[in-house]
N, C-alpha and C positions, 0 to 999 in steps of 0.2 A: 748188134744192139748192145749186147753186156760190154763191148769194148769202148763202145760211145760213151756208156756211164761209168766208165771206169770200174768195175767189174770184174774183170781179171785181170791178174800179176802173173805173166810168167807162164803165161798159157793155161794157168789155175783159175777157177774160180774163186771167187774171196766169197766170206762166210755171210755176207750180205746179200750177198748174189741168190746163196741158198733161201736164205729168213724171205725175199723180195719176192720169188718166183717159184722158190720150188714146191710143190702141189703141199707135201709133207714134210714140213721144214723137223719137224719133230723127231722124227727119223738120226737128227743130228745135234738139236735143241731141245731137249725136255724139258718140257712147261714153254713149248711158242706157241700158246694158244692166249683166247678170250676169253675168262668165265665171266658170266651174268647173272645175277642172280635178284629177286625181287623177293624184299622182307617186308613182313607185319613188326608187330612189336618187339624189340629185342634180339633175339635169335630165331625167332619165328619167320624158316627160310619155309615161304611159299612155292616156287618153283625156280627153273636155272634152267640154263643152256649153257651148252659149251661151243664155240666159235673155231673152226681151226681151217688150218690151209696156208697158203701165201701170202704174205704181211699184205703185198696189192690187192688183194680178193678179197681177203675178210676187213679191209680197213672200212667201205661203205656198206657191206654187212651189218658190222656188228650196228653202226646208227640206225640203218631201216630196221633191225630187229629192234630194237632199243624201242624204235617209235610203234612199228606196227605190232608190239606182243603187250611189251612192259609197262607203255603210259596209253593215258587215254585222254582225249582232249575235252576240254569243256567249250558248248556247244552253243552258241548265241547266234542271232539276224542281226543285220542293218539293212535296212530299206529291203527287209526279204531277203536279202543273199547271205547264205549259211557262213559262220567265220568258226575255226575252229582254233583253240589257242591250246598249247600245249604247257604243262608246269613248270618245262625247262627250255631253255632256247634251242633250239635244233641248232641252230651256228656253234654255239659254245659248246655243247656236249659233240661235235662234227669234231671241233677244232682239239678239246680233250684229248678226244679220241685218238686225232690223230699222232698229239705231242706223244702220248705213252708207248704206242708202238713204235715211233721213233727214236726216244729218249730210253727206252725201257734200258735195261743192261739184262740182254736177253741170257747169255751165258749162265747168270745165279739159277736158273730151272727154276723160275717164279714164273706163273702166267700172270697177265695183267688182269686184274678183277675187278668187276662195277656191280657194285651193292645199291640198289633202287631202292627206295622208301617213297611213301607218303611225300615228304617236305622235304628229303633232303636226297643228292645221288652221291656216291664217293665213287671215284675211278684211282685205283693205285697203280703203281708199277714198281719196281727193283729199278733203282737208276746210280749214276755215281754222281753228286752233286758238286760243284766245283766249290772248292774250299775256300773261295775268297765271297760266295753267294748267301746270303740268306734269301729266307720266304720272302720276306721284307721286299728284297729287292727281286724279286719275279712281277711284284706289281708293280714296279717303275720300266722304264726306257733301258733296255738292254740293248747289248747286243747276242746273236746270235751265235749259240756255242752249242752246239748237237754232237751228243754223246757217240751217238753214230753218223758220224759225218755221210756216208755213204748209203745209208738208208733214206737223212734227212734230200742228201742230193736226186735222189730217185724220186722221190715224193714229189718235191719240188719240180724235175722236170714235167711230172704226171700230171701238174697242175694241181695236186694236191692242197700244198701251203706254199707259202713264199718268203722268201728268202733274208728278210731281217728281222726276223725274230721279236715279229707284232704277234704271234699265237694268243699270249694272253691278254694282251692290249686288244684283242678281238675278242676275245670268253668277253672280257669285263664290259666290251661294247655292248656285244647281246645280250646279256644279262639285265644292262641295262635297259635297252631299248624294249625289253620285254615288261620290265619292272620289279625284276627280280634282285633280289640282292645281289654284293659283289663276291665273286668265288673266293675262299677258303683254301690253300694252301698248307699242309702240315706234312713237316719230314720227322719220320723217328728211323734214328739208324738209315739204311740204305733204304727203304722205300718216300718213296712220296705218293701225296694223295691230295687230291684237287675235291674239293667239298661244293658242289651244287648247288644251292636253296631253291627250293619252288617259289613259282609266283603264287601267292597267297588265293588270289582269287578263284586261278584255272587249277589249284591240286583239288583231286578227287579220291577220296579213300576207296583203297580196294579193299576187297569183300577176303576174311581172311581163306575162302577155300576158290582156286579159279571156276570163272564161268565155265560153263559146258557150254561148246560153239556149236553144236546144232540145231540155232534154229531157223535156221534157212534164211528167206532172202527178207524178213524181218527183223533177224538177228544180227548179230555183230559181223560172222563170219563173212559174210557177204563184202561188205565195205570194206573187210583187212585184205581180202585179196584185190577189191578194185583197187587200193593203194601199194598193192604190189603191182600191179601194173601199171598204174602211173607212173611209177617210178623205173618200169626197166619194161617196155610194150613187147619186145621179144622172148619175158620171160615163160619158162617152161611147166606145166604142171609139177613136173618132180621139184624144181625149182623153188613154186608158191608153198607146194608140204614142205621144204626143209627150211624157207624161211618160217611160215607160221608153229609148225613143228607139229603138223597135224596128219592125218594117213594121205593118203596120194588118192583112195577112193573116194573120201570125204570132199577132196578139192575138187575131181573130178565131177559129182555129184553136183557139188554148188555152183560150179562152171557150166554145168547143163540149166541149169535153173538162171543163172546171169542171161544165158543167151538165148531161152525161150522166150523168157522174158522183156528181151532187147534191150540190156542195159549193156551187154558189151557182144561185138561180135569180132569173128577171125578172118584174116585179111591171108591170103596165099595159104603154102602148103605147111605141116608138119613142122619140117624140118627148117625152113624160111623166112616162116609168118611169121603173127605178127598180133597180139589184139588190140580191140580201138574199141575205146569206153562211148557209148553212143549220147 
């Protein structure tokens, strides 16, 4: 497979190969990781996560954490059926996401950082910008020039993103289609940082100290893990604690309460199964 993608030279690994796959790319890369982090006022860092592993693993991580810890949706019916809308477009912050791990210039030992606010998100990265580019022109019709060629190709086959270099021609669709304003691009010296706005309607101020998630299947907790498994139906208890970032007893616990309950039950064994939200 690494030879299909080009991969290895020479019977070598190339250093993409490591960043792409390897469990602990960090090992070799200091700073190939994700921090996250959600602020109040100013400097006021409420909490953070850090994201690490293989650029393939944690690329739709670090989104499902994004959406299941750090926003929360505001909650409206039409004709009865629950809609939930979220501050920021899940496409735009997907696609972000993905350009910085791609684009990043991993070698400076910068990890990529996303600062959460109220109104606004910033995703940075360490990148080498091409010297005939302004910000200016990231919002027109490019073409495709990926800093990491070799990381971008890997993505791309994984179905990732694709291949002419519409990434932000995509942010600024769902942006819009959401009603949000259009992204914010600002380079100082070698990083860049892509600026988010919320949609006015669906931001929700968080409370400056986090919730306490215990309170069963009335509380929030409940619902953050049914959207982990929507999102991945094979995932594992240990799995939901290290998405949500909560004990493994606590998950278990609320797991017992999901399925007395008959909102979600397991389908095979262990090791196989499988849950299905009822």
């Amino acid at each position: 497979m690494l030879e299909k993608l080009g991969l290895i030279t020479d019977g070598k690994l190339k250093r993409a190969a490591v960043l792409l796959f390897y469990r602990n790319p960090q090992r070799l890369f200091t700073g190939c990781y994700v921090k996250i982090g959600r602020f109040g006022i100013g400097s006021d860092l409420q909490y953070q996560d850090v994201v690490e592993g293989s650029l393939i693993l944690i690329a739709d991580r670090v989104v499902d954490l994004i959406y299941l810890k750090y926003l929360k949706a505001k909650i409206t019916y039409e004709n009865d059926v629950r809609v939930e809308t979220y501050p920021f477009a899940r496409e735009a912050v997907r696609e972000a996401v993905y350009n910085a791990l791609i684009h990043c210039k991993w070698e400076d030992g910068i990890p990529i950082q996303i600062r959460i606010e109220d109104k606004n998100m910033y995703i940075s990265n360490a990148c080498v910008f091409p010297s005939d580019w302004t910000t200016e022109n990231l919002m027109r019709t490019h073409n495709s020039r990926p800093y990491n060629p070799d990381l971008a190709g890997t993505f791309y086959r994984a179905g990732y993103i694709e291949a002419w270099g519409r990434g932000i021609q995509k942010i600024c669709e769902a942006c819009e289609e959401l009603g949000a304003p259009m992204p914010e691009y600002i380079l100082i010296g070698d990083d860049l940082t892509v600026k988010l706005s919320a949609f006015e309607s669906a931001a929700i101020s968080e409370p400056k100290t986090p919730r306490r998630q215990n309170g069963g299947l009335n509380g929030g907790l409940a619902d953050r893990i049914i959207m982990v498994i929507l999102s991945n139906k094979a995932v594992t208890i240990a799995e939901i604690s290290d998405i949500l970032t909560i004990p493994k007893r606590t998950v278990e616990r609320e797991i017992k309460n999901l399925r007395e309950s008959g909102r979600i039950t397991r389908k095979g064994g262990r090791r196989y199964g499988y849950w299905e939200i009822m």
